[in-house]
C-alpha positions, 0 to 999 in steps of 0.5 A: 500500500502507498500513501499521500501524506498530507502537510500536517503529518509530514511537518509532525516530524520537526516539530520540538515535541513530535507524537511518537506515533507519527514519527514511527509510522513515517519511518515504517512505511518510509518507502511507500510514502509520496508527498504533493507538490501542493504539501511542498509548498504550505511547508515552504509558506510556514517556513518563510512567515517565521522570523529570520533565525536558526530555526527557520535556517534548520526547517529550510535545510530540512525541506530541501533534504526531504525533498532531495530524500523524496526525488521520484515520490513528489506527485506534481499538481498538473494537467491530469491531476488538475483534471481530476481536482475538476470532476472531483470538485464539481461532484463534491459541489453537487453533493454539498461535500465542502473541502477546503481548496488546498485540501482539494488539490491533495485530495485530488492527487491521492486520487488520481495516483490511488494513494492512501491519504494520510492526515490528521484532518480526517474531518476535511476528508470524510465525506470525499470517498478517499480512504484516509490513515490517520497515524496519530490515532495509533 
């Protein structure tokens, strides 16, 4: 099984005061675990609103080595998964099915690869037919 890692899972790991939990399930299921360029970029957003120190020095480091570490596991948002984000979008609007924008486009990407989507925010997901993992409930 692989899975789509959502932004709050993956930023549990450097965070001063990580749940163990989720720290053990990334390194168990390591290999199998894809992130989105959409994920990439709120990382990239926390990142840059802090204040100038080692801190955002250290976070910086740090996303370009996952990034380096996830070469071939970064799911791009483009044209095909754009499409899928479209019909998803569309068939949630119908059904009264509300995902935030950001959400929907990881959504959608877990979608069109038929990742497990992994996130803390099962909430935002429920409704949207993904299957959904969420490591801080084991």
């Amino acid at each position: 099984m692989s899975y789509l890692v959502d932004t709050n899972v993956l930023s549990e790991a450097v965070k001063p005061k990580p749940d163990a939990a989720v720290v053990s399930w990334l390194r168990e299921n390591e290999s199998e675990v894809y992130i989105s360029t959409v994920t990439v970029g709120e990382i990239r957003r926390g990142i840059e609103r802090l204040s100038e120190g080692s801190r955002k020095t250290d976070l910086r480091i740090w996303l370009q080595d996952l990034c380096d570490r996830m070469r071939g596991r970064v799911l791009s948002f483009n044209t095909s998964t754009a499409n899928v984000w479209g019909q998803l979008k569309a068939q949630w609007d119908r059904e009264g099915v509300i995902v935030p924008s950001i959400d929907s486009q990881i959504a959608a990407t877990a979608s069109r690869y038929g990742l497990v989507l992994v996130t803390r925010n099962e909430s935002d997901f429920h409704k949207t037919g993904l299957k959904v993992l969420n490591p801080f409930n084991s």
